[in-house]
C-alpha positions in Angstrom: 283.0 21.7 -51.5 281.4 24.3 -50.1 282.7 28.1 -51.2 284.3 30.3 -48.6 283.0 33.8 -48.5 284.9 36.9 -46.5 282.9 37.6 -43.3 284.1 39.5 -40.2 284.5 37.1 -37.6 282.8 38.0 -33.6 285.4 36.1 -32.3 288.8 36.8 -33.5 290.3 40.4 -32.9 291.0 40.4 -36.6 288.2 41.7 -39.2 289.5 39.8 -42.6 289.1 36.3 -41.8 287.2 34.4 -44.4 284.4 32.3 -42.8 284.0 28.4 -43.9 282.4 25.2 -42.9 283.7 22.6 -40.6 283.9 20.3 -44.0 286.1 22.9 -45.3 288.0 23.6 -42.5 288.9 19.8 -42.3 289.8 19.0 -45.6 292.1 22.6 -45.7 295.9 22.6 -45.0 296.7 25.0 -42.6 300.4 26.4 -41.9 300.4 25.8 -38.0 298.0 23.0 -37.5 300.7 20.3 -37.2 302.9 22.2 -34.3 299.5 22.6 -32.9 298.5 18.7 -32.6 302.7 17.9 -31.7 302.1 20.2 -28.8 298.8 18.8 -27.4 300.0 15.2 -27.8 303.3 16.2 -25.8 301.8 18.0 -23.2 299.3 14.7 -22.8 301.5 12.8 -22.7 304.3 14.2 -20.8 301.3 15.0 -18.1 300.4 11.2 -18.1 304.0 10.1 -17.9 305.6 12.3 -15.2 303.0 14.3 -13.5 300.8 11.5 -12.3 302.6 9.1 -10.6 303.3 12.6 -7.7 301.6 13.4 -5.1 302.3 16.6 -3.9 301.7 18.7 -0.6 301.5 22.4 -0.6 301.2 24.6 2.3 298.7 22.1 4.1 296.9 20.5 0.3 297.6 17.3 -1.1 297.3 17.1 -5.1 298.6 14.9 -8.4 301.0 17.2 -9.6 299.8 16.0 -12.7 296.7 18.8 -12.6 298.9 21.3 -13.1 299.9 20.7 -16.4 297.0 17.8 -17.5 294.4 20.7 -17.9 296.5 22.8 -20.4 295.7 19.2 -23.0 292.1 20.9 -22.7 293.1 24.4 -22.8 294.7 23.2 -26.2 291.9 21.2 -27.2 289.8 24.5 -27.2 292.4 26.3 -29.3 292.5 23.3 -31.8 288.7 23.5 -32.2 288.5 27.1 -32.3 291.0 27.8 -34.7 290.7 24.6 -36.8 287.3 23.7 -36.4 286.3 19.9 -34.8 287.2 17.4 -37.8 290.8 18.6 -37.3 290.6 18.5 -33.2 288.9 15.0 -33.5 292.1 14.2 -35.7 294.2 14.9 -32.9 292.3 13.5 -30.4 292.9 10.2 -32.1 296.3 10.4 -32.5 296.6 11.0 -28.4 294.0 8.1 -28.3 296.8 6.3 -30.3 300.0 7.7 -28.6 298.5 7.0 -25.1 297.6 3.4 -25.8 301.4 3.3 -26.8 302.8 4.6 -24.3 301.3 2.4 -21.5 302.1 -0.8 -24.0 306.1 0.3 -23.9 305.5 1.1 -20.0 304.2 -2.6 -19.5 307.2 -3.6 -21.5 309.8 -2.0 -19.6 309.1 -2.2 -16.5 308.2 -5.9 -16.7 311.5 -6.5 -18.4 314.6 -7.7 -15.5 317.2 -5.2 -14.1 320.6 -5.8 -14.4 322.5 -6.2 -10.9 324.6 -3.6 -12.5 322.0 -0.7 -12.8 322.8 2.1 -10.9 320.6 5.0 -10.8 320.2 8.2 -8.7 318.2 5.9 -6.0 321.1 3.3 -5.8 323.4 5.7 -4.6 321.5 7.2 -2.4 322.9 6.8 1.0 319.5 6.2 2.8 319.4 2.9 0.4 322.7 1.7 1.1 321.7 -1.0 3.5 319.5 -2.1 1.0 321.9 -2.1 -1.8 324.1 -4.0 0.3 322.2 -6.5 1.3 321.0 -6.8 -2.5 322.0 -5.3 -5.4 322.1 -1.3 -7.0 319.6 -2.9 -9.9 316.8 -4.3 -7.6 316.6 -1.1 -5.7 316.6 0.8 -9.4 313.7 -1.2 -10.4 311.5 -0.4 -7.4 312.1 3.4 -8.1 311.4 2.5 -11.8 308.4 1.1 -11.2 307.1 3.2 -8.4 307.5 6.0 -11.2 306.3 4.0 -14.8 304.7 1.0 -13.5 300.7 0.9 -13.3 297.6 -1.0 -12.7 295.9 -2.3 -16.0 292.9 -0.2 -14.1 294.5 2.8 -14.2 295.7 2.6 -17.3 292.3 1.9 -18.5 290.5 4.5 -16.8 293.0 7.1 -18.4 292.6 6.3 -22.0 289.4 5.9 -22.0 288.2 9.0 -19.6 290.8 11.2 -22.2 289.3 9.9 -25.3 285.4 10.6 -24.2 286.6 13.8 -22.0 288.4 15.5 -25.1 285.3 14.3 -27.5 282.7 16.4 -25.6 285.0 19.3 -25.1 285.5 19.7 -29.0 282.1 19.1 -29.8 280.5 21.2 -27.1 282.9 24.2 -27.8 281.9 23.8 -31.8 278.1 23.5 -31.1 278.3 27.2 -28.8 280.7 28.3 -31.3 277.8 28.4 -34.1 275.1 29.3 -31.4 276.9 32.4 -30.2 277.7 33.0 -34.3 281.4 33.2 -32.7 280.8 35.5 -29.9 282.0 35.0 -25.6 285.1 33.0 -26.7 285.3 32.4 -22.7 282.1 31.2 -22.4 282.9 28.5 -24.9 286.1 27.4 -23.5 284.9 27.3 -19.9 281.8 25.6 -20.7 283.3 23.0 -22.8 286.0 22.5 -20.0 283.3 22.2 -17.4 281.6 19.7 -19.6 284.6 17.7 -20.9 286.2 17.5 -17.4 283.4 16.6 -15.7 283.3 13.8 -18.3 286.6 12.9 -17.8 286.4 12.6 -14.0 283.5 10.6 -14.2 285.0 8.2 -16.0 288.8 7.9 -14.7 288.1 7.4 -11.1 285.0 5.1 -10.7 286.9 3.2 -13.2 290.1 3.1 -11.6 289.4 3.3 -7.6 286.0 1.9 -7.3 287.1 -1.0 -5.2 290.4 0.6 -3.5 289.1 4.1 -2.6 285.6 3.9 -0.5 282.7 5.5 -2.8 282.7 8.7 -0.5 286.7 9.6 -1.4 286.1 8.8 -5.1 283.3 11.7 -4.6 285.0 13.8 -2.9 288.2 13.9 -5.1 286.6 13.7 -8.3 284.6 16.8 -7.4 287.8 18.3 -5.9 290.2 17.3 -9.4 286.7 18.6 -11.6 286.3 22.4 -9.8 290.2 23.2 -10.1 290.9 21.5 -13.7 287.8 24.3 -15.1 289.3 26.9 -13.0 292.3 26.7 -14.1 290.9 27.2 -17.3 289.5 30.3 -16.5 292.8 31.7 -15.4 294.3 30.4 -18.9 291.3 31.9 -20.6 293.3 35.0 -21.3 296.4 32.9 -22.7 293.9 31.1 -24.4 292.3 34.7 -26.3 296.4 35.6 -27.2 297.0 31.9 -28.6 293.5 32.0 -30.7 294.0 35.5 -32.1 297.3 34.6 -32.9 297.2 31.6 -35.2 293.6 33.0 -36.7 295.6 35.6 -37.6 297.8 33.7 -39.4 296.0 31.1 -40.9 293.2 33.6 -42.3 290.3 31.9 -41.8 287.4 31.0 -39.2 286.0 27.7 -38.7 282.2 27.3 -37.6 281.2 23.7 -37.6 277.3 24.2 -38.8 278.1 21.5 -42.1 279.5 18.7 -39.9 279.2 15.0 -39.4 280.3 15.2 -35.2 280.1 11.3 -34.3 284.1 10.6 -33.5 284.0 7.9 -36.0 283.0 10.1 -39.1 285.5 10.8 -41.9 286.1 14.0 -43.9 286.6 13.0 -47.0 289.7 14.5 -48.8 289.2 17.1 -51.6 
């Protein structure tokens, strides 16, 4: 194992953190590491599950309300791999791997599963459905609602858990790599440039994927571009959020993580101490 040494870190606005290795920093136990992973994997999948299925029109723009709040997975990712170095943020982009894949399986099951006549929900008593829950039932026009919210193409699905898993991969390691190239320094460079490399990722994965097919190629383009250019700058207007979160838990945790001792292929294993 390889010995920690004091060393003033560049990047943290504290001056006693003890530098170690991304070997280290993986096999370490760290106070606030697992609120850390329970709040990325919430907001992922909380963004997944009720921001996506919206689309939204503000003053003249249409947008998935879901890039409000999917970005902030990233802006969490970079905290993650920052603070705890990229064996731990390769941890928790597994477990999302994992909790996505189980929250479409349950989805599937749901949704596919029969209403009762019985069901009522906000929808069935809503009087512009009341010829249609007369001439029906309250549960057949609950399950339309239901599914127009939870269900989803296999396609889509697809293209989600897969664009995460690769997009969140080449954040983490290209924020670790410029972490040890700037020794630490331009924290903001690091998250944005990750973000504009992870997200492009993403994007090019999630909607050639999922629309190519439905959307013409020209609209897949367009709005990958379009998703791409806000999701990196709204992590430029987190970045400062971002500098209070970091400083914070570095604070508290005591040390600094700089991956330059590091197996970075998403399949490696840190061995336990």
């Amino acid at each position: 194992m390889a010995q920690a040494h004091p060393q003033a870190s560049p990047s943290s606005t504290t001056s006693n953190l003890t530098r170690i290795d991304g070997k280290s920093g993986g096999r370490r136990h760290f106070r606030y590491f697992d609120y850390a992973m329970a709040a990325f994997v919430a907001i992922l999948l909380l963004s997944n599950l009720i921001g996506a299925a919206k689309l939204t029109t503000v003053e003249g723009w249409t947008f998935g309300a879901g890039i409000l709040f999917f970005p902030v997975s990233y802006v969490l990712g970079d905290v993650l791999t920052e603070v705890y170095g990229y064996a731990n943020a390769r941890r928790c982009v597994w477990v999302g791997f994992f909790a996505l894949i189980f929250m479409a399986f349950m989805s599937f099951v749901v949704v596919a599963m029969p209403p009762s006549a019985d069901w009522g929900c906000a929808a069935s008593a809503d009087p512009l459905l009341a010829d249609v829950v007369s001439a029906t039932n309250p549960g057949t026009v609950c399950q339309s609602t239901y599914v127009s919210v939870f269900g989803s193409t296999w396609r889509i699905v697809a293209a989600s858990v897969v664009a995460f898993w690769a997009g969140e991969f080449v954040n983490s390691y290209v924020m670790a790599k410029m972490k040890v190239w700037t020794k630490g320094r331009h924290m903001w460079m690091r998250t944005i440039g990750s973000t504009v490399f992870g997200q492009a990722m993403d994007s090019a994965i999630f909607y050639p994927v999922a629309f190519l097919g439905v959307w013409t190629g020209q609209s897949i383009l367009v709005v990958m571009l379009t998703n791409w250019a806000l999701k990196v700058l709204w992590e430029a207007v987190l970045t400062p959020l971002t500098y209070l979160v970091v400083g914070w838990l570095k604070a508290r945790e005591g040390v600094d993580v700089f991956d330059d001792n590091l197996d970075f292929s998403p399949f490696a294993k840190t061995d336990a101490v």
